[in-house]
C-alpha positions as CSV (number, residue, x, y, z in Angstrom):
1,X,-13.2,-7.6,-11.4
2,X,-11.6,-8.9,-15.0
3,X,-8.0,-8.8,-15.2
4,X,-6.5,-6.0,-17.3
5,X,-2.8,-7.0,-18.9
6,X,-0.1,-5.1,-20.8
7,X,0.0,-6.7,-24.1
8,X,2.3,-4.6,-25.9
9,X,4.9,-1.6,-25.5
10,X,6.9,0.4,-27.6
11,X,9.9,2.5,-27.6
12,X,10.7,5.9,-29.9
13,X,14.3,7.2,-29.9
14,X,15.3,9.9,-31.2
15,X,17.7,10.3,-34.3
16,X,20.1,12.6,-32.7
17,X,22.4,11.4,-29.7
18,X,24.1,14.4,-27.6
19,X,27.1,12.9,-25.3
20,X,28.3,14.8,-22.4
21,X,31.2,15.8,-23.8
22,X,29.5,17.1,-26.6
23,X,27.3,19.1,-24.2
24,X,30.0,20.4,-22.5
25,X,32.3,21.7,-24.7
26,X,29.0,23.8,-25.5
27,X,28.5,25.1,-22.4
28,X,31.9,26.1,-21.6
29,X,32.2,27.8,-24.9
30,X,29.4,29.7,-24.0
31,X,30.2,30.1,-20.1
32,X,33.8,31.8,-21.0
33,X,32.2,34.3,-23.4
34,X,29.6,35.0,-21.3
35,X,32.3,35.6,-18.5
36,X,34.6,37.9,-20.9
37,X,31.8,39.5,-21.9
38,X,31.1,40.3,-17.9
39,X,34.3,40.7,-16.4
40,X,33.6,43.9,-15.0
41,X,30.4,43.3,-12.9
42,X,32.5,39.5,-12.1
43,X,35.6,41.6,-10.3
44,X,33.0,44.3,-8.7
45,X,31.1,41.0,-7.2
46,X,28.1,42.3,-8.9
47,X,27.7,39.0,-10.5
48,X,29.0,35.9,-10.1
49,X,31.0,33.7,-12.5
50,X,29.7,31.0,-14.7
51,X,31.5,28.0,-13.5
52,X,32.9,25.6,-16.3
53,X,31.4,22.1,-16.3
54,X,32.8,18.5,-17.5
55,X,31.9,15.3,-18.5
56,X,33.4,13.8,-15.0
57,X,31.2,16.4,-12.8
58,X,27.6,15.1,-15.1
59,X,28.1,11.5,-14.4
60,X,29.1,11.7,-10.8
61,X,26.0,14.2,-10.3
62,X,23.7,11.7,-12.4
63,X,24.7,8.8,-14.0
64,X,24.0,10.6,-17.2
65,X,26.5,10.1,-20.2
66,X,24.4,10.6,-23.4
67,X,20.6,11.4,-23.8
68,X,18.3,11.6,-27.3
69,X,17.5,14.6,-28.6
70,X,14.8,15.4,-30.9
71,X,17.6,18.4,-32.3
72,X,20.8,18.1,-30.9
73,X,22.5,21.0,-33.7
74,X,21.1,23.9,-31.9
75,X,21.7,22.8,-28.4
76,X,25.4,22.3,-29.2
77,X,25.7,25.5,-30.7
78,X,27.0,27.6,-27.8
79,X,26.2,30.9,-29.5
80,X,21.8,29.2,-29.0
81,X,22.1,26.3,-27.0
82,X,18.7,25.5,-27.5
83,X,17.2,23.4,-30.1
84,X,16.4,24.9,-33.2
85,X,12.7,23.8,-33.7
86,X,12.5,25.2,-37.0
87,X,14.2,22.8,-38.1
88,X,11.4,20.2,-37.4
89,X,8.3,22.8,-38.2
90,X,6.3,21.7,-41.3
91,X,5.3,25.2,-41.6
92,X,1.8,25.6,-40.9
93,X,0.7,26.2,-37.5
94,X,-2.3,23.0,-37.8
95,X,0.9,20.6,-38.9
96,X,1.0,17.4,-36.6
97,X,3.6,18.5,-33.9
98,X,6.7,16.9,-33.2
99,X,5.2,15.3,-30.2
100,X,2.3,13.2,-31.5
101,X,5.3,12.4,-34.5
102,X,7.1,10.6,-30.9
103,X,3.9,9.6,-29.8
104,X,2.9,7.6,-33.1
105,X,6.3,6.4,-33.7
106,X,5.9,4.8,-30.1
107,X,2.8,3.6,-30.6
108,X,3.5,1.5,-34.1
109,X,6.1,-0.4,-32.2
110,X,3.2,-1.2,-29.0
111,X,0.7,-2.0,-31.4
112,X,3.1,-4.5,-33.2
113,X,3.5,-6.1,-30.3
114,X,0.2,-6.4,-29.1
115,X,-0.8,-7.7,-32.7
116,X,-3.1,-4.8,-32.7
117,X,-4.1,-2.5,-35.5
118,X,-5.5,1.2,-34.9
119,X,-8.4,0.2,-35.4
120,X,-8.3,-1.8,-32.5
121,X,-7.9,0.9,-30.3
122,X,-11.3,2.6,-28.0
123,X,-9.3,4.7,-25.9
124,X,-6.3,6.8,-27.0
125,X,-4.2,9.1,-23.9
126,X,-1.2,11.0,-24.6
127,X,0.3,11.2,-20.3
128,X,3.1,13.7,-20.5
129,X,5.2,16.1,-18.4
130,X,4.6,19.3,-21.0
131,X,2.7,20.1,-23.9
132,X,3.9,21.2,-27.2
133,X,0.3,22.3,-28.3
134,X,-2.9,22.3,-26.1
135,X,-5.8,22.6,-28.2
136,X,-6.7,20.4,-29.9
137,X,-6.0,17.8,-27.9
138,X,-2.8,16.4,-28.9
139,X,-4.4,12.5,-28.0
140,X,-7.6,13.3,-30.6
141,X,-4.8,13.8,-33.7
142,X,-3.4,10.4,-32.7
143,X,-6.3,8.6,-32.6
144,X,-7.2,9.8,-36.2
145,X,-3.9,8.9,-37.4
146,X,-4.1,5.5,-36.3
147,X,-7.9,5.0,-37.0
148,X,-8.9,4.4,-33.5
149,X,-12.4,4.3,-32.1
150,X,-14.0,5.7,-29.3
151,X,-12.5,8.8,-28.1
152,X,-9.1,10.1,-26.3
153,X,-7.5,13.0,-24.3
154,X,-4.5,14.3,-22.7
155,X,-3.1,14.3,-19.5
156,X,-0.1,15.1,-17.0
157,X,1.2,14.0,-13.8
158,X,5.1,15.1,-14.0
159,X,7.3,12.4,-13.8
160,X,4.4,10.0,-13.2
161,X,2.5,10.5,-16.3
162,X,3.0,7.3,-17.9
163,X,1.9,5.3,-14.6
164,X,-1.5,7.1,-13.6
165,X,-1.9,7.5,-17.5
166,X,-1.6,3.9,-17.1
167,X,-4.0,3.3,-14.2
168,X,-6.6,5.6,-15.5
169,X,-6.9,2.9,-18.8
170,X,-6.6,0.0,-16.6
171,X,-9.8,1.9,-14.7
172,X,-11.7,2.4,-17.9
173,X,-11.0,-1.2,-19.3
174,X,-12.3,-2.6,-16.1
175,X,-15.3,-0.3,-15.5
176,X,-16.0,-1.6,-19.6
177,X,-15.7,1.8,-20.9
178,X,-12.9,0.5,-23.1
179,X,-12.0,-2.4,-24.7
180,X,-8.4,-1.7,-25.7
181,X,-6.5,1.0,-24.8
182,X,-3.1,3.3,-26.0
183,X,-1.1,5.4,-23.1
184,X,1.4,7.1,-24.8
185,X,4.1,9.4,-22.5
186,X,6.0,11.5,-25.2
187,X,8.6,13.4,-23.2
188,X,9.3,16.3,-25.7
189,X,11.6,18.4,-22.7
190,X,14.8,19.6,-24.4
191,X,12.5,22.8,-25.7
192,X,12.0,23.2,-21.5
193,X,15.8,22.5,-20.6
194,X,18.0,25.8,-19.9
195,X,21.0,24.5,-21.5
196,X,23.3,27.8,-20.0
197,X,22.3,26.4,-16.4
198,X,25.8,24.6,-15.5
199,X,23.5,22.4,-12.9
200,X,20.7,21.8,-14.9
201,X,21.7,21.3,-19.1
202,X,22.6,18.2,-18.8
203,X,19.0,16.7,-17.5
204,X,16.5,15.8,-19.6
205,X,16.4,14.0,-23.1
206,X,13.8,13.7,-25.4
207,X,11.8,10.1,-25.9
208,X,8.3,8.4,-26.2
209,X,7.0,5.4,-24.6
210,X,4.0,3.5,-25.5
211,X,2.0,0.7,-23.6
212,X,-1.3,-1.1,-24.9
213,X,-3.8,-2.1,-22.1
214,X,-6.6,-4.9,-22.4
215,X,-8.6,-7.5,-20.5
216,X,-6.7,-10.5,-19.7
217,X,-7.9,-13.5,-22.2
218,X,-8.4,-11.3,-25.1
219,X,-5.2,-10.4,-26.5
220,X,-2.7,-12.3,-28.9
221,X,0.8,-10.9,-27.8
222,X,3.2,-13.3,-26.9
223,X,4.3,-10.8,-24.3
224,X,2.0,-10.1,-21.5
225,X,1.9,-8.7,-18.3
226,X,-1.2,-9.0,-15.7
227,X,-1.5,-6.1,-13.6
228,X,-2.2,-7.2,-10.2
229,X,-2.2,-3.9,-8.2
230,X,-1.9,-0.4,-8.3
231,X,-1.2,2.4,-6.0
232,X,-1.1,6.1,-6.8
233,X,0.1,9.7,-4.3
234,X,0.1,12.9,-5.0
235,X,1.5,15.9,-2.3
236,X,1.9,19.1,-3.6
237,X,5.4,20.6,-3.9
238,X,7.0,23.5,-6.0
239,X,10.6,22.0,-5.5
240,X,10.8,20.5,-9.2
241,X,8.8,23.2,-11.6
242,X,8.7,24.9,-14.7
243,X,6.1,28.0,-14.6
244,X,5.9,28.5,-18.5
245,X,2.1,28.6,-19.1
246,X,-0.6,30.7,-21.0
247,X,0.2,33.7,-18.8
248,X,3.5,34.5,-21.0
249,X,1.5,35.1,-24.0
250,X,0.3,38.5,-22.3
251,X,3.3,38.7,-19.5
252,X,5.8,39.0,-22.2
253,X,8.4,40.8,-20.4
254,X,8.8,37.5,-18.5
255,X,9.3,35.2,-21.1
256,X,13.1,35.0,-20.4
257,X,12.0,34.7,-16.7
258,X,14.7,31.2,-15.5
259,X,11.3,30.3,-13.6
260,X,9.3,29.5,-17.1
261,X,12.2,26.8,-17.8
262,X,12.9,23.6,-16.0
263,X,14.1,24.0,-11.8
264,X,14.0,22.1,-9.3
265,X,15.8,22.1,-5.7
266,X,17.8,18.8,-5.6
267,X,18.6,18.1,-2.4
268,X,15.3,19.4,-0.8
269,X,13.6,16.4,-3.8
270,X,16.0,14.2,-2.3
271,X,15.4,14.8,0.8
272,X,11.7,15.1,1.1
273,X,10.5,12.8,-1.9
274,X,13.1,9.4,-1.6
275,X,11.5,7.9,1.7
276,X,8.1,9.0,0.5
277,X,8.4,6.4,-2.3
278,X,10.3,4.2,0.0
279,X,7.3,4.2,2.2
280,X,4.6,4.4,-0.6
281,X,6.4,1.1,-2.2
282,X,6.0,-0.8,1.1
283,X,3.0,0.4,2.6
284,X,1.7,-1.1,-1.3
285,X,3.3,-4.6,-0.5
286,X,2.3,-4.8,3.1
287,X,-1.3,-4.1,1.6
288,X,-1.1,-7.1,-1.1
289,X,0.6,-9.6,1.5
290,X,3.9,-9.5,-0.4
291,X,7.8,-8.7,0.2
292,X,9.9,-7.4,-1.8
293,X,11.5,-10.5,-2.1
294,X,8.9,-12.1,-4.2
295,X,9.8,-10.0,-7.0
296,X,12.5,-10.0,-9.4
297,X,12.8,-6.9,-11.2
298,X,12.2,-3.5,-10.5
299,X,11.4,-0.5,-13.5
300,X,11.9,2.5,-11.8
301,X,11.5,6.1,-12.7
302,X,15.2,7.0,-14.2
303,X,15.6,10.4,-12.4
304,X,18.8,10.3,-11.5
305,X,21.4,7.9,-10.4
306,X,22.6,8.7,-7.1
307,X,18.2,9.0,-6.0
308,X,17.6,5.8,-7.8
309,X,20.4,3.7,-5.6
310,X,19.4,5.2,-2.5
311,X,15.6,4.2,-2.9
312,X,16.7,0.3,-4.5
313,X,19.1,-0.4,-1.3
314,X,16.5,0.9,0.7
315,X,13.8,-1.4,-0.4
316,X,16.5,-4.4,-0.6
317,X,18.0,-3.9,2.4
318,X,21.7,-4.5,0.0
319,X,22.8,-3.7,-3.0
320,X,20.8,-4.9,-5.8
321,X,21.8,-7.9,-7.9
322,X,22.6,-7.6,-11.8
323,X,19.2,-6.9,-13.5
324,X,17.2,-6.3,-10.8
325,X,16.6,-2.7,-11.2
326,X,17.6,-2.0,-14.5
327,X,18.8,1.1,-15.5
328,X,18.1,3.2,-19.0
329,X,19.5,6.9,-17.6
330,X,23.2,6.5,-18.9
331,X,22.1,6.5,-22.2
332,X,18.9,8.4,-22.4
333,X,19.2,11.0,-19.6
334,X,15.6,11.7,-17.8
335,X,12.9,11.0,-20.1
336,X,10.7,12.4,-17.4
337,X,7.4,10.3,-17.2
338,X,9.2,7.8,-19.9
339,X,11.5,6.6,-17.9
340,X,10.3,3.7,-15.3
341,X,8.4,2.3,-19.0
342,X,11.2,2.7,-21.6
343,X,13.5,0.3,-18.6
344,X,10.3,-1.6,-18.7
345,X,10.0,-2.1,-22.4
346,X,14.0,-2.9,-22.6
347,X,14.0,-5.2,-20.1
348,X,11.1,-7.5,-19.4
349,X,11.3,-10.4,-22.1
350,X,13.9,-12.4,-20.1
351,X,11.6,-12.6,-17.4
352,X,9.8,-16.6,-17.0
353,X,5.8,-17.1,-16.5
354,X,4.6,-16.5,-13.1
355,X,7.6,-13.9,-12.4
356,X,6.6,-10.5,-11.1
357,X,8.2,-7.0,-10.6
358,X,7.3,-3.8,-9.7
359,X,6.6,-0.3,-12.0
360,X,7.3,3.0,-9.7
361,X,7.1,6.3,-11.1
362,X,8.3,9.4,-9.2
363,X,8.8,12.8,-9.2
364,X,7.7,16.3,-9.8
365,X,3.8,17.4,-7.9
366,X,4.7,15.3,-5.2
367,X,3.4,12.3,-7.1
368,X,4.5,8.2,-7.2
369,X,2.6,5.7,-9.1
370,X,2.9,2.0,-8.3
371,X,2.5,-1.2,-10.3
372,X,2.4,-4.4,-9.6
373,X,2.5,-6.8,-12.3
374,X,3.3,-10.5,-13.2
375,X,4.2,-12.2,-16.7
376,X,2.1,-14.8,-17.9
């Protein structure tokens, strides 16, 4: 079967950075009015206290210390502390959305490196955790901005989006359905974030990630990486969630429902999902005749500190060495699907020919994607 490579990736950031103290002194602005205003019901032990947060209590929780934001004045208002997305609306309902904006911003910069044009492009997928618009497809207005061919669509896997977005192009080029194809994971999720949740607001942050796939021999990039093997899981779980769907168009009363937002139980992901990915990462190796060992980097999905340490000692068997599983989470929070490919975009040029490392996504679903892959 012909080789597929990545030939080119591409970051977006966005323009507004939101530190935790910045977040915080939000939050607890809004936590002691809220606690004022409900002092009664708080000393009848009708309702319980908002506790205060702090910069100290975010990092320990989850490495977190800044994250990107695609508007950062609303959420640190503590009188909203939500984004105010007017600020970004054109004005007509049909204008581009802020998320194909991420996703073509992203997809310049994989393009570039791929020495690619638009034009270039057969197969165009936007993979992403949530969706600011669903119809039209979000993927069909980026391929006409860039002047692809062929044809695109959406798609979704949670936390995994960019890897089985991924896969599923490495399947079409393959199969010869495509010649050269754009995954794009825009992780637009501060809209979804309830920034009054003490355990939650400090999460997610907003970014976009783009990678080019194409068959080996046929690209020009002076950065490409073979994609030996794949391996994909799904098992479905409710513990990470965020019900918010058609549905509240006509249930209305529930719009403020906290299940329509971002949850998730924590310790019941860490619990169940770590030594699924531990397992799914070397069942994959013990397939390909491989140990850990032969590779020197790992891009994993940047969830969450204290989850991501646990799962790299496991697989090493020690602590990991400096740059062997980089990390991107301190400064942009959990970019959701983004994550394992923005640490892969940062840090893969200092690897030598003939080096390989592994992609792994994980997260909400159940689901885990896994890639192997080898600069040439």
């Amino acid at each position: 079967m012909q080789n597929v490579v990545i030939s080119g990736t591409g970051v977006y950031t966005p323009p507004n950075s939101l530190s935790n103290d910045e977040l915080v002194e939000a939050y607890n602005t809004h936590a002691e009015a809220w606690n004022a205003e409900h002092a009664a019901e708080i000393s009848a032990g009708t309702l319980t206290a908002k506790e205060m947060s702090s910069s100290a209590f975010i990092e320990k929780a989850s490495g977190i210390k800044n994250r990107y934001l695609m508007e950062a004045k609303g959420v640190a208002d503590p009188d909203r502390l939500y984004p105010n997305l007017s600020d970004l609306a054109e004005g007509d309902f049909f204008d581009t959305p802020v998320q194909v904006k991420m996703a073509l911003a992203a997809a310049e910069e994989a393009l570039s490196e791929a020495k690619l044009s638009g034009s270039d492009i057969d197969m165009v997928i936007i993979s992403a955790s949530v969706w600011e618009r669903f119809i039209p497809s979000m993927a069909t207005e980026l391929q006409q901005i860039l002047g692809a061919k062929g044809f695109a669509f959406d798609m979704a896997m949670g936390c995994s989006s960019a890897t089985f977005g991924m896969s599923t192009a490495c399947d079409a080029v393959q199969s010869g359905m495509a010649n050269k194809a754009l995954v794009v994971t825009a992780e637009y999720l501060s809209p979804l974030l309830a920034f009054e949740d003490r355990d939650g607001h400090f999460i997610f942050g907003d970014a976009a990630v783009a990678t080019v796939i194409e068959r080996e021999g046929e690209t020009s990039s002076d950065c490409v990486f073979r994609v030996n093997t794949r391996k994909l899981f799904t098992e479905y779980s409710t513990n990470i969630r965020a019900g918010f769907g058609s549905r509240v168009l006509i249930e209305r009363d529930r719009i403020n429902d906290p299940n329509q937002r971002f949850t998730q139980s924590g310790r019941a992901v860490f619990k169940e999902l770590l030594p699924k990915v531990i397992d799914h990462v070397q069942s994959h190796l013990d397939d390909i005749g491989m140990a850990l060992s032969d590779f020197q980097r790992m891009w994993l999905h940047q969830a969450n500190i204290n989850m991501n340490m646990f799962a790299i000692k496991k697989l090493l068997g020690r602590e990991p060495k400096n740059g062997e599983a980089p990390i991107i989470l301190d400064e942009y929070a959990n970019t959701g699907g983004a994550g394992c490919m923005i640490a892969f975009n940062n840090h893969k040029h200092d690897l030598q020919s003939g080096d390989h490392g592994i992609i792994c996504s994980f997260g909400a679903s159940y689901s885990i994607g896994c890639f192997t892959v080898e600069r040439l």
